[in-house]
N, CA, C and O atoms as CSV, one atom per row, in Angstrom:
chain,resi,resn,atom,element,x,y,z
A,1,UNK,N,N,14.206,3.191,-8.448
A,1,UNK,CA,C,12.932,2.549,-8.177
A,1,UNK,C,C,11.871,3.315,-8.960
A,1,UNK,O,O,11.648,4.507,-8.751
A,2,UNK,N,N,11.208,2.564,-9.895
A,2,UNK,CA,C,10.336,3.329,-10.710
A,2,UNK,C,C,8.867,3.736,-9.387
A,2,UNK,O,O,8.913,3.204,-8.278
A,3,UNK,N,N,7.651,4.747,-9.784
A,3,UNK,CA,C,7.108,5.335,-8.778
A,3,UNK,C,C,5.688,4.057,-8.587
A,3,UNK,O,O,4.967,3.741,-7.641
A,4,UNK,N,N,5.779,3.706,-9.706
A,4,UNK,CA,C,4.693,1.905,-8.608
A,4,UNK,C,C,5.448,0.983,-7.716
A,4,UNK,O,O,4.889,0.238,-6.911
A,5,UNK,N,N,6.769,1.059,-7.889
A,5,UNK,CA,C,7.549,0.108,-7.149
A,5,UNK,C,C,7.319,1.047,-5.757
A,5,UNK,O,O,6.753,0.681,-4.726
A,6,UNK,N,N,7.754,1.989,-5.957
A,6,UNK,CA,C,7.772,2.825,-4.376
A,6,UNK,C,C,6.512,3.220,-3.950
A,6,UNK,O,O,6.652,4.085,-3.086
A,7,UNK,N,N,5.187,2.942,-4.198
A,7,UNK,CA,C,3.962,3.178,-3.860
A,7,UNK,C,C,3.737,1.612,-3.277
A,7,UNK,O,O,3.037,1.495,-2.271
A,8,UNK,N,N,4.292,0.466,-3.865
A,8,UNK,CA,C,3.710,-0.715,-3.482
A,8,UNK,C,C,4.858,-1.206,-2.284
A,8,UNK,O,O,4.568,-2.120,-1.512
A,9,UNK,N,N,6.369,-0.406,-2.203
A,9,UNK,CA,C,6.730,-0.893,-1.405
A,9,UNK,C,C,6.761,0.096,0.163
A,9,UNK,O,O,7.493,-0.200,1.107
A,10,UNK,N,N,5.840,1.244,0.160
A,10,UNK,CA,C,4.998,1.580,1.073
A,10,UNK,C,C,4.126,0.946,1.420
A,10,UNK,O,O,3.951,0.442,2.530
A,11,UNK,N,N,3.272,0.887,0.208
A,11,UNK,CA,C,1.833,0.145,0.832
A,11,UNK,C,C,2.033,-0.993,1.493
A,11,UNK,O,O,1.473,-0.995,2.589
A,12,UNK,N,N,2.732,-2.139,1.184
A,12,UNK,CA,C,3.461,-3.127,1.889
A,12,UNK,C,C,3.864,-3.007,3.687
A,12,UNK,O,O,3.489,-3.581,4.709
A,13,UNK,N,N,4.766,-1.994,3.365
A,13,UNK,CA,C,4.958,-1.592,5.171
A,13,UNK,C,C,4.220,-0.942,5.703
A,13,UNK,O,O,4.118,-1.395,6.843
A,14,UNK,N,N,3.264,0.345,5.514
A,14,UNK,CA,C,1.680,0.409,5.859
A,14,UNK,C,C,0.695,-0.677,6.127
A,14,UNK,O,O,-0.139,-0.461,7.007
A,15,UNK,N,N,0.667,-2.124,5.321
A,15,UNK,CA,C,-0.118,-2.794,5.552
A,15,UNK,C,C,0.093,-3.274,6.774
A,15,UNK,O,O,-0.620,-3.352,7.774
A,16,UNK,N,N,1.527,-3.679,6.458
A,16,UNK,CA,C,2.224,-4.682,7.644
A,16,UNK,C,C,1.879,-4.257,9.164
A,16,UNK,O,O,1.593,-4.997,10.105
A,17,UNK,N,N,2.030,-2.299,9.119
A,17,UNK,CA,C,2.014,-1.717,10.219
A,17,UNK,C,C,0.151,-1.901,10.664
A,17,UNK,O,O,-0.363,-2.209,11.739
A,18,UNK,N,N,-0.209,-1.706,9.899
A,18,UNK,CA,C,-2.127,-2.045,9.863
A,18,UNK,C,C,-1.931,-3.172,10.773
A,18,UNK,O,O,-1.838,-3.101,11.998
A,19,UNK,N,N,-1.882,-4.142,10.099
A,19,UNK,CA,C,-2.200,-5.618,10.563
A,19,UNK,C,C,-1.581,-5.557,11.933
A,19,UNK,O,O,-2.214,-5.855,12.946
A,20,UNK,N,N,-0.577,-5.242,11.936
A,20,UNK,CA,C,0.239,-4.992,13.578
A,20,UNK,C,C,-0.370,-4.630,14.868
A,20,UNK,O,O,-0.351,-5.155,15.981
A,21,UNK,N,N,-1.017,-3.380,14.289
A,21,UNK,CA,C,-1.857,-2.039,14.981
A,21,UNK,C,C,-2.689,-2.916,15.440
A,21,UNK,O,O,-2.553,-3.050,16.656
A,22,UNK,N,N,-3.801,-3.823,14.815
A,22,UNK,CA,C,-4.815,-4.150,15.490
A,22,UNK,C,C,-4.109,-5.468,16.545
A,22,UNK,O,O,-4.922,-5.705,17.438
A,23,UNK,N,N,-3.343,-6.009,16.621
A,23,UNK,CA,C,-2.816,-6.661,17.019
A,23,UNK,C,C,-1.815,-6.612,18.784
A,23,UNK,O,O,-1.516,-7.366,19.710
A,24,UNK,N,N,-1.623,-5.003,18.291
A,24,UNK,CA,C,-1.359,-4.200,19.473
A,24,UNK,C,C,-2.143,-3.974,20.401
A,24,UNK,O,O,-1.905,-4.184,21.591
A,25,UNK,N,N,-3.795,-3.239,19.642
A,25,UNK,CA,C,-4.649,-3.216,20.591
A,25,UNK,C,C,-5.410,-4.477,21.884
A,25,UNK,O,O,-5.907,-4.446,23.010
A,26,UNK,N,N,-5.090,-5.439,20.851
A,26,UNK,CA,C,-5.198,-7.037,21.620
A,26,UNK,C,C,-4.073,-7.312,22.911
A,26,UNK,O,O,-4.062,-7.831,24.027
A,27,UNK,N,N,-3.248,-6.682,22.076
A,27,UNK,CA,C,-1.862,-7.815,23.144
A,27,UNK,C,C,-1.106,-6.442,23.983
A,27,UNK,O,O,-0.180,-6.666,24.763
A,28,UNK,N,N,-1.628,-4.943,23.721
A,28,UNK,CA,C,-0.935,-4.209,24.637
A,28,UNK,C,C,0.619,-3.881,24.018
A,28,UNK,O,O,1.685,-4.421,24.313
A,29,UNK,N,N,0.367,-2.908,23.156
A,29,UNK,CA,C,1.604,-2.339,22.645
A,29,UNK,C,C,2.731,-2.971,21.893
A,29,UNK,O,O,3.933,-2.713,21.955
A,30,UNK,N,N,2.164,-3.755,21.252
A,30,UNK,CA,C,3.056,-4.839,20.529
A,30,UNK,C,C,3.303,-4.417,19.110
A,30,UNK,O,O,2.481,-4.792,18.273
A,31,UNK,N,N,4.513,-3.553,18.654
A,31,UNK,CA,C,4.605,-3.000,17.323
A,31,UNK,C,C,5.825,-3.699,16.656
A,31,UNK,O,O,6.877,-3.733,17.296
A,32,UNK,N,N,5.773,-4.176,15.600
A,32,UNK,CA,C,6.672,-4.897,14.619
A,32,UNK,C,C,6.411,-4.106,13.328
A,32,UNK,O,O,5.217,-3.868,13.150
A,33,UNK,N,N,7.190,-3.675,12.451
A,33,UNK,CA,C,6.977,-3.547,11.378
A,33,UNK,C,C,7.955,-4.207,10.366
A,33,UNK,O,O,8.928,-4.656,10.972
A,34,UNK,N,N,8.040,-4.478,8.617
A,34,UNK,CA,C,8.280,-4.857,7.861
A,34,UNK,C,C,9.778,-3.626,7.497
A,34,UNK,O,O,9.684,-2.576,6.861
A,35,UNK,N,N,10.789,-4.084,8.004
A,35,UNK,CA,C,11.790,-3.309,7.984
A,35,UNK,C,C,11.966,-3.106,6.326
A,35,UNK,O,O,11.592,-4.056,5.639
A,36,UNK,N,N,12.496,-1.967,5.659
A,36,UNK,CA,C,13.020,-1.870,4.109
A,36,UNK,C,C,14.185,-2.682,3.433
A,36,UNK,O,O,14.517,-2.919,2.272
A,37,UNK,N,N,14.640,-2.989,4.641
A,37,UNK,CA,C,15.646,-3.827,3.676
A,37,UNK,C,C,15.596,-5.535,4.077
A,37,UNK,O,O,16.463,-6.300,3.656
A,38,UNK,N,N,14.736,-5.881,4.731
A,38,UNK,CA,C,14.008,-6.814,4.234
A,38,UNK,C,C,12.810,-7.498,3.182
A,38,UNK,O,O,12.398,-8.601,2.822
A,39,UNK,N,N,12.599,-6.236,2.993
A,39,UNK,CA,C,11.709,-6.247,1.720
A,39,UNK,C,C,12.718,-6.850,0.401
A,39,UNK,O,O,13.873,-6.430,0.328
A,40,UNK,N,N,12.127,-8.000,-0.770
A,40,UNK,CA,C,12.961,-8.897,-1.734
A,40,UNK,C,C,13.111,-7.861,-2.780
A,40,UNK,O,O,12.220,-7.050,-3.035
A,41,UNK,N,N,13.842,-7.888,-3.164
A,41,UNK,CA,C,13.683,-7.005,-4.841
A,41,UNK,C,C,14.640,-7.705,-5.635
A,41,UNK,O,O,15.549,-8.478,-5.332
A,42,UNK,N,N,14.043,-7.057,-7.203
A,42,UNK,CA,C,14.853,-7.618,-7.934
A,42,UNK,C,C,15.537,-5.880,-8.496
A,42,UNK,O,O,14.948,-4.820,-8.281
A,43,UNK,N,N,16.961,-6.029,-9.270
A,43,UNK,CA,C,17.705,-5.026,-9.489
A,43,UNK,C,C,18.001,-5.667,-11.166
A,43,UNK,O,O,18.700,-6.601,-11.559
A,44,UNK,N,N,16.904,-4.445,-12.067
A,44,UNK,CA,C,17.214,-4.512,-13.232
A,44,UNK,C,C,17.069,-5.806,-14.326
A,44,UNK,O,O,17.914,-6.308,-15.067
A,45,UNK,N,N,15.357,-6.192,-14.067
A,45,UNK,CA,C,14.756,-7.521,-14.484
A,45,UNK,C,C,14.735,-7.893,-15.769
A,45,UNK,O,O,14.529,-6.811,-16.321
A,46,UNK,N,N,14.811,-8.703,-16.626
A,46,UNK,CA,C,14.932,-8.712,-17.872
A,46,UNK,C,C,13.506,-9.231,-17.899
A,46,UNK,O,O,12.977,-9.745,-16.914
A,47,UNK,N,N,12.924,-9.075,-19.047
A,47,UNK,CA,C,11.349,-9.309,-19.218
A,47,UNK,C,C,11.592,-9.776,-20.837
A,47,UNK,O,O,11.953,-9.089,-21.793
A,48,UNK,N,N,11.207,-11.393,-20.748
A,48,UNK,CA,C,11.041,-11.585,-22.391
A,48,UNK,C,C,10.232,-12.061,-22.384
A,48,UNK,O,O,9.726,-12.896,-21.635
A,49,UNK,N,N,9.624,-10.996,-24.348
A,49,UNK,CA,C,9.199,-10.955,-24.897
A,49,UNK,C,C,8.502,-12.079,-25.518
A,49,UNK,O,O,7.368,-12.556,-25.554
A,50,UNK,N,N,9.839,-12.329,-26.061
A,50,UNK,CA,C,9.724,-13.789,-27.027
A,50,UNK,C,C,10.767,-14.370,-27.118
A,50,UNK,O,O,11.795,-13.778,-26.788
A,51,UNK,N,N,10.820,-15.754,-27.612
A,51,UNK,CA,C,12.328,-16.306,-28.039
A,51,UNK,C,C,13.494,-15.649,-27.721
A,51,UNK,O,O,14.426,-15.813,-26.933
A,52,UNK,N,N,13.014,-14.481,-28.968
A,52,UNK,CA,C,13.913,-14.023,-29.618
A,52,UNK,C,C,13.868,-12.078,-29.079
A,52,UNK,O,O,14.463,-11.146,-29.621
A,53,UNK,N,N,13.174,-12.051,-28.169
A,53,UNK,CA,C,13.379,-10.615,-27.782
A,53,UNK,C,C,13.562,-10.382,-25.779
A,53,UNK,O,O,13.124,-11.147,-24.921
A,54,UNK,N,N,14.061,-9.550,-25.644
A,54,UNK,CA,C,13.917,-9.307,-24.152
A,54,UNK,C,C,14.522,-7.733,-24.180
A,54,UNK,O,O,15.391,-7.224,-24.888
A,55,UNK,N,N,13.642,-7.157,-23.044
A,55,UNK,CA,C,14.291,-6.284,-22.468
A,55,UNK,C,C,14.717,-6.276,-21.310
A,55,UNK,O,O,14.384,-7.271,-20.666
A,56,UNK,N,N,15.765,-5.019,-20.406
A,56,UNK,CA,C,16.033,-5.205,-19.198
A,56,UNK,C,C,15.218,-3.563,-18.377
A,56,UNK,O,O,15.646,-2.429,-18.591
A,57,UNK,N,N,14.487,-3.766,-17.823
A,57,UNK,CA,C,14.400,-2.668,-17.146
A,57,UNK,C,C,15.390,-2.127,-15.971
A,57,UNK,O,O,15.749,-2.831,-15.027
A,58,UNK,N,N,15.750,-0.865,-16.155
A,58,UNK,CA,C,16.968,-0.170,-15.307
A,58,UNK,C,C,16.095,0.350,-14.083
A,58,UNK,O,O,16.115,1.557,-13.841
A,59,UNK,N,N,15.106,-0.759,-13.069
A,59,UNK,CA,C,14.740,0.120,-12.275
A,59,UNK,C,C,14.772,-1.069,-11.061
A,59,UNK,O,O,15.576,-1.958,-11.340
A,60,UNK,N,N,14.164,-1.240,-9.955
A,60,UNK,CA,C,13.930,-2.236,-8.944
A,60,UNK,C,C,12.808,-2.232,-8.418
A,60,UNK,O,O,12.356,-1.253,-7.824
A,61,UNK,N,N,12.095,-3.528,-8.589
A,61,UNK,CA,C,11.488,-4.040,-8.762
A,61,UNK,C,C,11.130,-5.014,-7.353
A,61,UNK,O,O,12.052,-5.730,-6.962
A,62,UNK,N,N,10.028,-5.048,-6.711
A,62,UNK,CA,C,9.359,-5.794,-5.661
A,62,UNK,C,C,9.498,-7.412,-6.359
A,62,UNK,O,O,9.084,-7.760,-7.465
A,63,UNK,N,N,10.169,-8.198,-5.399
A,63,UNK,CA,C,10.190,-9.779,-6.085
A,63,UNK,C,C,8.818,-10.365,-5.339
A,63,UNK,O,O,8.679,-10.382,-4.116
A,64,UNK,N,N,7.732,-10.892,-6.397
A,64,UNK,CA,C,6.817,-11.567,-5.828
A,64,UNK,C,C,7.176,-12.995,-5.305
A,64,UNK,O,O,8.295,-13.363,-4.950
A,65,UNK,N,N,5.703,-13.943,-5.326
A,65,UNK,CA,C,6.238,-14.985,-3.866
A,65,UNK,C,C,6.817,-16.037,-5.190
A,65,UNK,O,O,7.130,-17.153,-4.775
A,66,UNK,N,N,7.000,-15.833,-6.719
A,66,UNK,CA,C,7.071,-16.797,-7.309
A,66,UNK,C,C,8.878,-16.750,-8.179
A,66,UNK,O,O,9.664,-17.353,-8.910
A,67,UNK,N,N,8.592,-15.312,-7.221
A,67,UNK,CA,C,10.496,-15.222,-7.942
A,67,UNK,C,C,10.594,-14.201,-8.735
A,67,UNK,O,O,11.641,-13.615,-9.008
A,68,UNK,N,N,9.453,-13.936,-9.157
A,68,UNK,CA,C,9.317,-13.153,-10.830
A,68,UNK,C,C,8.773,-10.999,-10.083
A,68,UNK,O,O,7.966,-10.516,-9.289
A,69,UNK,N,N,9.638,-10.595,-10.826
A,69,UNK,CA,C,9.342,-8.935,-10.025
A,69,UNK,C,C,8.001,-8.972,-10.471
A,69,UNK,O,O,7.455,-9.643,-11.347
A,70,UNK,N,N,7.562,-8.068,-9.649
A,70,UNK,CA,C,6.181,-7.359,-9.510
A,70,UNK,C,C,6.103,-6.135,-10.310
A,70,UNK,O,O,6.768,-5.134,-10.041
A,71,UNK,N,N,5.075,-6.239,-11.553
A,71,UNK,CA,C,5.183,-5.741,-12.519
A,71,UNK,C,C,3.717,-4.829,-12.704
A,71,UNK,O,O,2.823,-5.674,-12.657
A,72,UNK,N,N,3.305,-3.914,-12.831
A,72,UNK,CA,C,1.816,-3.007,-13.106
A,72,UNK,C,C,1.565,-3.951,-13.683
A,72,UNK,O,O,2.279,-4.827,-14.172
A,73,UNK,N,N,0.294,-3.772,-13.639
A,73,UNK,CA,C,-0.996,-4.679,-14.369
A,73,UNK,C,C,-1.064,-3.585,-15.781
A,73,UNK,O,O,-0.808,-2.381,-15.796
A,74,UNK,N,N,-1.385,-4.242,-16.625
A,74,UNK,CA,C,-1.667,-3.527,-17.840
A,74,UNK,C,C,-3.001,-3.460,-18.088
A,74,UNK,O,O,-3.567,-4.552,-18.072
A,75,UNK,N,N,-3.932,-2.143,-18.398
A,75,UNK,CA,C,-5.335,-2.182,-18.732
A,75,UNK,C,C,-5.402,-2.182,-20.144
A,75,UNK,O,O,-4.493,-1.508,-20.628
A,76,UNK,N,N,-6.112,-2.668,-20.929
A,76,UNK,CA,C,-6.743,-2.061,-21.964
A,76,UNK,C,C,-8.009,-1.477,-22.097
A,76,UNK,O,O,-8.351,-0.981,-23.171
């Protein structure tokens, strides 16, 4: 798991536990969280380029809601 994949698939179950928390305070001890291996991933995504190019990354990858892994944003 490269180290944005494992920062976002914390932040994910942190959120989950957030949203929970206040939810607890409403309803009286009510804790659910976003278990890890329910979390989607993809294992070793190919990303093309072009036509005629692709690579595969050797890491795992958070699957977003469209199928496609969850990839850093690139700045320039």
């Amino acid at each position: 798991m490269t180290t944005d994949t494992a920062v976002r698939v914390t932040r994910l179950v942190i959120e989950e536990k957030g949203k929970l928390l206040k939810q607890i305070f409403v309803r009286l001890y009510r804790l659910v969280t976003v278990p890890l291996d329910q979390i989607p991933y993809i294992d070793f995504p190919e990303l093309r380029i072009n036509k005629n190019e692709s690579t595969e990354m050797p890491f795992r990858y958070v699957k977003g809601n469209t199928g496609e892994p969850i990839m850093p944003q690139v700045r320039h």
